[in-house]
C-alpha positions as CSV (number, residue, x, y, z in Angstrom):
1,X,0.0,0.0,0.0
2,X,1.5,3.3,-1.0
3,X,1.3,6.6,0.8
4,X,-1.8,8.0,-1.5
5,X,-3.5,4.7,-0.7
6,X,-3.0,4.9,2.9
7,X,-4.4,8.6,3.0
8,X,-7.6,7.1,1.0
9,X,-8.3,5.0,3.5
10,X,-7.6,7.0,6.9
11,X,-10.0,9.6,5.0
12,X,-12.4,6.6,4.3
13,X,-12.6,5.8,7.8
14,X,-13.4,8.9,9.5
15,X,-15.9,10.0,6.8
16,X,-17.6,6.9,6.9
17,X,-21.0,6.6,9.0
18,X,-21.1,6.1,12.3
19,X,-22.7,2.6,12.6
20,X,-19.7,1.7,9.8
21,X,-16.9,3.5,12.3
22,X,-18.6,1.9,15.5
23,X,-18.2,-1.7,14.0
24,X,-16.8,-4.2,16.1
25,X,-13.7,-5.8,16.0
26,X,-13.8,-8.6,18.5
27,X,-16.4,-11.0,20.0
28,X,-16.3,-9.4,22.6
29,X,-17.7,-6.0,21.1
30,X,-20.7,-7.7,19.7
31,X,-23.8,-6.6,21.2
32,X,-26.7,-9.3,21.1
33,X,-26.9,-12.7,19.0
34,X,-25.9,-14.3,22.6
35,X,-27.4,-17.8,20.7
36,X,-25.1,-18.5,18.2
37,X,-22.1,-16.2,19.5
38,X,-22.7,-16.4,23.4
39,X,-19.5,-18.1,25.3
40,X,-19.3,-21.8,24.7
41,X,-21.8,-21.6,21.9
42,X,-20.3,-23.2,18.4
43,X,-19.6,-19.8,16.5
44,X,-18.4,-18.6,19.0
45,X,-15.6,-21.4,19.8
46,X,-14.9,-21.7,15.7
47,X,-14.0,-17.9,15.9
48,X,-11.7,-18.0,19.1
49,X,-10.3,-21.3,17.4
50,X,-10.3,-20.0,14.2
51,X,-11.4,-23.2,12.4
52,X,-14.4,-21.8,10.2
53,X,-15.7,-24.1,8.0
54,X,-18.3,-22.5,5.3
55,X,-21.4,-20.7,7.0
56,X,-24.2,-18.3,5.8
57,X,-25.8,-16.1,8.2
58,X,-29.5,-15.0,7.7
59,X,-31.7,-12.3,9.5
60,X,-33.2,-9.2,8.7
61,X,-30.9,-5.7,7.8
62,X,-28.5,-3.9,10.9
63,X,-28.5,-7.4,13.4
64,X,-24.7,-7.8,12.5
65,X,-24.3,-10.0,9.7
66,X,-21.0,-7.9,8.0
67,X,-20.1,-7.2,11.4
68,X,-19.5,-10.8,12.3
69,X,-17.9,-10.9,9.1
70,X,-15.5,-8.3,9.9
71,X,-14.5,-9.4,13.1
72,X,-13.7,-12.9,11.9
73,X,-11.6,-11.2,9.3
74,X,-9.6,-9.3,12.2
75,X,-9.6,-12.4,14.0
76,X,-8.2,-15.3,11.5
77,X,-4.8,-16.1,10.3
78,X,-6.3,-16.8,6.9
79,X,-6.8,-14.2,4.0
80,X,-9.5,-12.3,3.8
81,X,-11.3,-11.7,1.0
82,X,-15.2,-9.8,0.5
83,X,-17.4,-9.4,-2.4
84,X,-20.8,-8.0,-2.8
85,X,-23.3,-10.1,-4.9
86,X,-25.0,-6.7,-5.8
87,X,-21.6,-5.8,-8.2
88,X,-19.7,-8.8,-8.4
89,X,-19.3,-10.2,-11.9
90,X,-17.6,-14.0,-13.7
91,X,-14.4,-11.9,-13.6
92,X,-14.0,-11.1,-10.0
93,X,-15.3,-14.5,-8.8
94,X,-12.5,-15.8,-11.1
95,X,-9.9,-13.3,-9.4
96,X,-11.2,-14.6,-6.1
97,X,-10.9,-18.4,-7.1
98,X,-7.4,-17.8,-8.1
99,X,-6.0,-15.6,-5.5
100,X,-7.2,-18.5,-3.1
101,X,-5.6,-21.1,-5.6
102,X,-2.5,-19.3,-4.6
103,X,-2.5,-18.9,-1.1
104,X,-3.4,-22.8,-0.8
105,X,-0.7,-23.7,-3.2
106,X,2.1,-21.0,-2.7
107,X,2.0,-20.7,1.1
108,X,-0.5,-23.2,2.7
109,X,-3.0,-20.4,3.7
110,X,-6.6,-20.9,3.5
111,X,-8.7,-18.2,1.9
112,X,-12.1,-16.9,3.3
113,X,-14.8,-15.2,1.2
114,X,-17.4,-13.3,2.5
115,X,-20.2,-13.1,-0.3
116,X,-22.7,-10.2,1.1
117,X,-26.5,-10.3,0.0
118,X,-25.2,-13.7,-1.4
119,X,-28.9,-14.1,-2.8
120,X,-28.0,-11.6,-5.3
121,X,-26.5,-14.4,-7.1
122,X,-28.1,-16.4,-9.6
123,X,-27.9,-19.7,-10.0
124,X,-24.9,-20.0,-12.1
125,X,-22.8,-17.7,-10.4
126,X,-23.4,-20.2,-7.2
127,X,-22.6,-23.0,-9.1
128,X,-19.2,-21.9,-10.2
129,X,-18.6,-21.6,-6.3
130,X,-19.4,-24.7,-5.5
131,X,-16.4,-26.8,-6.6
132,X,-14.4,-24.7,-4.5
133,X,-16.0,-24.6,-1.7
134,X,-16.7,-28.8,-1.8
135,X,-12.4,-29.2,-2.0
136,X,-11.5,-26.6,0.5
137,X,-10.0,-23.9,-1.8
138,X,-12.4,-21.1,-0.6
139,X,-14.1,-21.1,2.9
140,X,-17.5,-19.0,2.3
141,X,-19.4,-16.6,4.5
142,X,-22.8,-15.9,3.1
143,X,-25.1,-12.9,4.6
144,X,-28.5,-12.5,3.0
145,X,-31.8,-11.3,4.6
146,X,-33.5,-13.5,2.4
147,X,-34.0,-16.5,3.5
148,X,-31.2,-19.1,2.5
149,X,-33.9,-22.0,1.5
150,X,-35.1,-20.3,-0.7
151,X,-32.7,-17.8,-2.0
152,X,-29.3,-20.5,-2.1
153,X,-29.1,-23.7,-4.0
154,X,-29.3,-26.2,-1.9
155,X,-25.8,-28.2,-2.7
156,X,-24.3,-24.9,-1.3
157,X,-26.9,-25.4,1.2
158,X,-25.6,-28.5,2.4
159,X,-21.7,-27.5,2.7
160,X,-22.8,-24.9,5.0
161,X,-24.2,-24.4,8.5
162,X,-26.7,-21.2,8.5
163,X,-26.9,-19.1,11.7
164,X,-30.1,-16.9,12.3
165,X,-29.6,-13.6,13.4
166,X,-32.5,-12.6,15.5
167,X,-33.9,-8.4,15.7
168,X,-31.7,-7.4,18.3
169,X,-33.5,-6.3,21.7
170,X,-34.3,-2.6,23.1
171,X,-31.6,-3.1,25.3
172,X,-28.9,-4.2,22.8
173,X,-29.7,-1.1,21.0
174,X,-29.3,1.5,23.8
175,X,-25.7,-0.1,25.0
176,X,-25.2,1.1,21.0
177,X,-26.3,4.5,21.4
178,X,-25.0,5.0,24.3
179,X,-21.5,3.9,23.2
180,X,-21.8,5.8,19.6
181,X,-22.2,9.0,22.0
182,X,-19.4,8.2,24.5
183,X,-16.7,6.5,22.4
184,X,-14.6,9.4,21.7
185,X,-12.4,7.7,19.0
186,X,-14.3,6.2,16.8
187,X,-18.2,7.3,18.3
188,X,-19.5,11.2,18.7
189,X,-17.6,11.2,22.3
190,X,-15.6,14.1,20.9
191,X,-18.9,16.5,20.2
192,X,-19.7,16.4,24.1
193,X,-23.3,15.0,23.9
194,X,-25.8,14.7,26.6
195,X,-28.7,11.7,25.3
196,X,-31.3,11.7,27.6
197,X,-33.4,9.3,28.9
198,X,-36.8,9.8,26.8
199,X,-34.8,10.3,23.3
200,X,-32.9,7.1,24.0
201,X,-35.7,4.7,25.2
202,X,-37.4,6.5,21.6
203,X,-34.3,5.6,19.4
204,X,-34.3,2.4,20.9
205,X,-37.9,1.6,20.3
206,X,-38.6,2.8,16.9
207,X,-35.4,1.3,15.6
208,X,-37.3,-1.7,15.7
209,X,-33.8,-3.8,16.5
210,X,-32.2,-2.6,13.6
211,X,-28.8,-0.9,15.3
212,X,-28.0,0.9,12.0
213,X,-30.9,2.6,11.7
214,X,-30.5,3.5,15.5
215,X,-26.9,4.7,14.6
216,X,-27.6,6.4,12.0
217,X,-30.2,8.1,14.0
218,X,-28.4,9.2,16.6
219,X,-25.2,10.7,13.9
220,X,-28.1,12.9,12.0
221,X,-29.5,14.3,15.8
222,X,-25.7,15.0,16.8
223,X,-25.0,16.6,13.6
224,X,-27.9,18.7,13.4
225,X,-28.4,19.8,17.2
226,X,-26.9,23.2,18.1
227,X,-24.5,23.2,21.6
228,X,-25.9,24.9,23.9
229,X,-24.9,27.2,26.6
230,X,-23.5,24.6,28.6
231,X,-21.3,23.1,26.0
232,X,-23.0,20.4,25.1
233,X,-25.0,18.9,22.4
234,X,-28.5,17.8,23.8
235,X,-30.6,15.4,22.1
236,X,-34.2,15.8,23.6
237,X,-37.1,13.7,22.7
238,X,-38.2,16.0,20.0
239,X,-34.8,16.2,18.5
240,X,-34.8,12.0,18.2
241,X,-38.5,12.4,17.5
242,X,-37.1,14.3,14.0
243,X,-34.9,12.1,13.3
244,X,-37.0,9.0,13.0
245,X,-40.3,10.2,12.5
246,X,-41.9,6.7,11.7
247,X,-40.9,3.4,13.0
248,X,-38.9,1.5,10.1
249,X,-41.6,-1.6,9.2
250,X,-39.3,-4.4,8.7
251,X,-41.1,-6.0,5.3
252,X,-40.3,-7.6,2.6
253,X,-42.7,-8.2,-0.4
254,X,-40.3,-11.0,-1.9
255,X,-39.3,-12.2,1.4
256,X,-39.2,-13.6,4.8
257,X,-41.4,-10.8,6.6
258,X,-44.3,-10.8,3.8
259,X,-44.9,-14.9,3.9
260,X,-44.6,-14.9,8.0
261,X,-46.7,-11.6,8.1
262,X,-49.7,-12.6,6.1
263,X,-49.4,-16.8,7.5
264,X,-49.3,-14.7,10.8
265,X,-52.6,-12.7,9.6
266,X,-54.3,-15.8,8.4
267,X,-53.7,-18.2,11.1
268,X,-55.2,-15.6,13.5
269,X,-58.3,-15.0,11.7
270,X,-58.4,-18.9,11.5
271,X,-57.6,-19.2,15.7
272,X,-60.3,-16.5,16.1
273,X,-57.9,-13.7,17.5
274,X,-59.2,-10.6,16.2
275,X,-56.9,-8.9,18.2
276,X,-54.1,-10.7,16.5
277,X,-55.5,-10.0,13.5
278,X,-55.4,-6.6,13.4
279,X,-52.3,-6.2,14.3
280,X,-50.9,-8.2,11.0
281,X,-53.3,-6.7,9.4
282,X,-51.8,-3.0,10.1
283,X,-48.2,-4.4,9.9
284,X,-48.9,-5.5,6.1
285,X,-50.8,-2.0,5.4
286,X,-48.0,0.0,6.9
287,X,-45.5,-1.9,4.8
288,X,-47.4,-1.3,1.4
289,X,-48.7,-4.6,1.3
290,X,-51.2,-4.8,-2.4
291,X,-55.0,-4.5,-0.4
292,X,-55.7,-6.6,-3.2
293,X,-53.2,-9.4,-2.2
294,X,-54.9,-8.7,1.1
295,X,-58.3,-9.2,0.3
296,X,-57.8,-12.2,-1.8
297,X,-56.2,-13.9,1.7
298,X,-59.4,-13.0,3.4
299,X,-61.5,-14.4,1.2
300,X,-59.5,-17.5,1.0
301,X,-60.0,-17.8,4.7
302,X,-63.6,-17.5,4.8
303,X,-64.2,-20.3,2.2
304,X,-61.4,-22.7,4.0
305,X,-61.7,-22.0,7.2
306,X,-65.7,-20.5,8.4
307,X,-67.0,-22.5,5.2
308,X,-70.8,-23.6,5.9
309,X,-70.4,-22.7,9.8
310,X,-71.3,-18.9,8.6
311,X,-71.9,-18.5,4.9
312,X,-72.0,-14.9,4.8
313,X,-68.4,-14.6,5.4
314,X,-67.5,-15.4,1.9
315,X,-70.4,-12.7,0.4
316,X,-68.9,-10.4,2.8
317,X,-65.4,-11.1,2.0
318,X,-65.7,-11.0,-1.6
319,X,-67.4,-7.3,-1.4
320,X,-64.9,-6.2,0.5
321,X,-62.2,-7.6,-2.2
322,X,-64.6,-6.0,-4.4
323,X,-64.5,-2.4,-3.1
324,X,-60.9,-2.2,-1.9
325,X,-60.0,-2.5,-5.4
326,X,-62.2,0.1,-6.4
327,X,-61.4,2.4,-3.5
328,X,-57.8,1.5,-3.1
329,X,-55.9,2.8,0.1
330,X,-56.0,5.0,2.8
331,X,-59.7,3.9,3.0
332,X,-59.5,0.6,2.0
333,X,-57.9,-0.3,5.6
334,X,-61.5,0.0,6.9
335,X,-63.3,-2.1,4.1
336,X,-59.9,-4.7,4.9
337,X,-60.5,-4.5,8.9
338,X,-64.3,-5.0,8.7
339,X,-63.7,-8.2,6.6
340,X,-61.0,-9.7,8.5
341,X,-62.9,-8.7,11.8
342,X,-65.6,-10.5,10.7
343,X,-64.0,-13.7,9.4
344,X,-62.3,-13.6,12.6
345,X,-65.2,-13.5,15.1
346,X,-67.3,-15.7,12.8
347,X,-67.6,-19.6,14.1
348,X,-65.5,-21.7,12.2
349,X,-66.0,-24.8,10.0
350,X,-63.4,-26.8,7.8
351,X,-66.0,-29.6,6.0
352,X,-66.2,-28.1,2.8
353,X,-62.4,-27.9,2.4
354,X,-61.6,-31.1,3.6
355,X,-64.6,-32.7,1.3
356,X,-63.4,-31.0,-2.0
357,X,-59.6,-32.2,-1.5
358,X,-60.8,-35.8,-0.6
359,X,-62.8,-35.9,-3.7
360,X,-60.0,-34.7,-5.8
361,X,-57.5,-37.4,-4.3
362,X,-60.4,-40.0,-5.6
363,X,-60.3,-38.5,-9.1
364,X,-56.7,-38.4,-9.1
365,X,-55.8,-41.9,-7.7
366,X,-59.0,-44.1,-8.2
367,X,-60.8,-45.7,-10.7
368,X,-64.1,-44.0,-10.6
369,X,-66.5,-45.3,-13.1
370,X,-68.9,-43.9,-15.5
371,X,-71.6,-41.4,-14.9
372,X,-74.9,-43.5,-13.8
373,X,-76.8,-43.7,-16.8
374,X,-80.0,-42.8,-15.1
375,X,-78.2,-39.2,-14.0
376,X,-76.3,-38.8,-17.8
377,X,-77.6,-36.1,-20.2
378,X,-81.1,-37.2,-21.6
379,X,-81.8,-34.2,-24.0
380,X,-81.2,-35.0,-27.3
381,X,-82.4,-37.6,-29.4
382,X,-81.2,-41.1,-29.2
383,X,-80.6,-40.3,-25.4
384,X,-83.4,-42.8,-24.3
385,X,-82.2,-46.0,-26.5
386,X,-78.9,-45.8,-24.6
387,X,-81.0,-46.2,-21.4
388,X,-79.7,-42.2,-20.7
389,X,-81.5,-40.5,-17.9
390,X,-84.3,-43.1,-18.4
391,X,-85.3,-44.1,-14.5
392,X,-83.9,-40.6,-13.1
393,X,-86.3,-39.7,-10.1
394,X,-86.8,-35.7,-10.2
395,X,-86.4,-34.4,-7.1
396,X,-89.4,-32.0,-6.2
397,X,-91.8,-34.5,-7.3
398,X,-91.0,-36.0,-3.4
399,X,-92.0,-34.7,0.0
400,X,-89.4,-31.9,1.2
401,X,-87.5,-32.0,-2.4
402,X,-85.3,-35.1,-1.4
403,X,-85.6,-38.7,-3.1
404,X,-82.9,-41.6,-2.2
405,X,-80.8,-42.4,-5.5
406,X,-77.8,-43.7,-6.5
407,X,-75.8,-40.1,-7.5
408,X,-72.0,-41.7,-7.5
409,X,-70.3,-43.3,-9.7
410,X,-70.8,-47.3,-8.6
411,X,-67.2,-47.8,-7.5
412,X,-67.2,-45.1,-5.0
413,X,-71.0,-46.0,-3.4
414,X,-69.3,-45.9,0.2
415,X,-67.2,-42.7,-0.3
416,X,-67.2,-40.0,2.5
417,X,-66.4,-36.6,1.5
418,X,-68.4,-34.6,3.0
419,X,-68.3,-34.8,7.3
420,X,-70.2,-31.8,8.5
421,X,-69.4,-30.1,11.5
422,X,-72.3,-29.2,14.1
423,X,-70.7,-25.5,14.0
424,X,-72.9,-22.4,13.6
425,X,-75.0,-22.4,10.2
426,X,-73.6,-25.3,9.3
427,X,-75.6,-27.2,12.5
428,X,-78.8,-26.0,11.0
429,X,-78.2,-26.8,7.6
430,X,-76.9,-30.8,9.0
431,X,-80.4,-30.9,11.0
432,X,-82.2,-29.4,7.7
433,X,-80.3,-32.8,5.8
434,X,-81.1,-35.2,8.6
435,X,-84.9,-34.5,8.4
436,X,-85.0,-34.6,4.3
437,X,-83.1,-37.9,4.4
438,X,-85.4,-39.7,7.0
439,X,-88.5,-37.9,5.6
């Protein structure tokens, strides 16, 4: 590294942003992930021992993915080498492949790449990593937010152990602010701030367990804030107040957040928590969620899971799918909460899901028959000499509309599809069939 280079970086590192400058360097820096980097715990031990095999870690954005990266690269006698996915092309994977080529072959060094947002990469660029991660030439770190199951083929998969990084807690984030404001070498301790009480336990909320949105937070307050008379540079409530003015919604429309948010949303309407419900509900409209993607979940969950037990959930579900897409949002939150309310609090009934699926496995796997004759098509001509329709009974020529018939297909006389479920309408309606039957 020459003089000019050296300068570049110095000046890299002060300009950079605080939650970049305030990265750790050791384990024991790390605030939070105490399950996969606590004492004892098996990252933990690989790191002190520095005897990494390949790993990806997973979790949403600021929980310290690149910053466990960073500190095994400080940490291992190995080289050191990083892409990101985002930018890196054929020729700098080759580059990579080749420097590590050398080390192994040159001066018995193992080489460690650290792939950040690995899920950037398409499929072929993984596969031309594989080889060299299966004999040893490269040692991989992965970080993606997406996750790895779906995002990473799976022989990569398999030659790596994933980690989940977790949201860190409240507490995890103040120990960060309160460090970025005290470290004075590489934090804001040289401005003289004062945080108080009310703007941190803010920051720390609304950060939602991201640290660098906290970070980056706290840099624009300090930044902005005028010293006062006493020297210092105060950040109030209001101050932090300005500086994240609404609560970053952690949501992904491709990922993680919006399949666990809407299962979230539909497994409480089906459990009957409206409660629950609504709070899914105003996660997925906060986060831009499509109402109509919405709507069509809530009238999936009226047919599956309240079914016959309350019949009107479906009519009142499919309006409301209906007028949100006319209406569209802010006001379509109310046409969406009055729907899921409803499907929510209505009794609940599985019968007509659970009979439609058995009777497509029959059609799928069984041999089902013809068509009685006596129910196939009698009207056009010729339809009687084939014995078509012929000894059909009509229906509302018999007391209370019901006649006893054979209706399936001979092979399947015993099938069962249909087992009602003494739930709400559906009761009534199984006492209505009872009394036609025996009438």
């Amino acid at each position: 590294m020459d003089l000019f280079e050296y300068m570049r970086e110095q000046t890299k590192e002060q300009e950079s942003p605080l939650a970049s400058r305030l990265r750790p360097t050791t384990l024991e820096e790390v605030v939070g992930q105490e399950h996969i980097i606590g004492k004892g715990k098996l990252l933990y031990r690989a790191i002190k021992a520095d005897k990494l095999s390949s790993i990806i870690f997973y979790g949403p954005p600021g929980t310290g993915k690149t910053t466990l990266a960073k500190v095994i690269a400080n940490t291992t006698s190995a080289e050191f080498l990083q892409i990101n996915a985002t930018s890196a092309g054929k020729k700098d994977m080759e580059q990579v492949v080749k420097q590590a080529q050398d080390n192994a072959g040159m001066y018995q060094k193992r080489t460690i790449l650290f792939v950040d947002e690995i899920h950037r990469f398409n499929k072929s660029q993984q596969d031309y990593l594989l080889p060299f991660v299966e004999d040893g030439t490269i040692i991989l770190i992965g970080a993606t937010t997406e996750n790895p199951y779906f995002e990473v083929n799976g022989a990569l998969l398999s030659r790596s152990i994933i980690f989940e990084l977790h949201s860190l807690q409240t507490d995890d984030i103040k120990r960060l602010l309160r460090r970025a404001v005290e470290d004075t070498e590489r934090g804001m301790g040289s401005y003289k701030v004062r945080l108080t009480e009310d703007a941190l336990d803010f920051l720390a909320d609304m950060a939602d367990g991201d640290a660098r949105a906290a970070l980056n937070a706290i840099e624009l307050a300090v930044l902005t804030t005028e010293r006062g008379e006493d020297g210092l540079i105060t950040i109030t409530l209001d101050v932090a107040q300005e500086c994240i003015q609404k609560r970053a919604v952690r949501y992904d429309k491709s990922g993680d957040n919006h399949y666990d948010t809407i299962s979230a949303f539909i497994k409480s309407m089906r459990g009957s928590d409206v409660q629950a419900t609504m709070h899914y509900l105003a996660r997925m409209i906060e986060a831009g969620e499509d109402p109509n993607f919405i709507a069509r979940r809530i009238v999936i969950c009226a047919a599956e899971d309240v079914g016959l037990a309350d019949p009107q959930a479906l009519i009142l579900a499919n309006a409301a799918a209906q007028a949100a897409h006319m209406v569209g949002f802010p006001e379509a939150r109310i046409i969406l909460s009055e729907a899921a309310c409803y499907v929510a609090l209505a009794p609940k009934s599985n019968s007509a899901y659970l009979a439609i699926d058995a009777a497509i496995a029959d059609v799928r796997h069984k041999d089902c028959g013809q068509v009685p004759d006596h129910l196939k098509d009698s009207h056009y001509s010729g339809a009687s000499k084939l014995g078509h329709g012929n000894t059909y009974k009509y229906a509302h020529n018999y007391p209370n509309g019901y006649v006893k018939q054979q209706y399936l297909p001979t092979p399947l006389m015993d099938a069962s599809y249909y087992n009602g479920i003494k739930r709400g309408k559906e009761e009534q309606l199984l006492c209505d069939w009872e009394k036609r039957r025996k009438s």
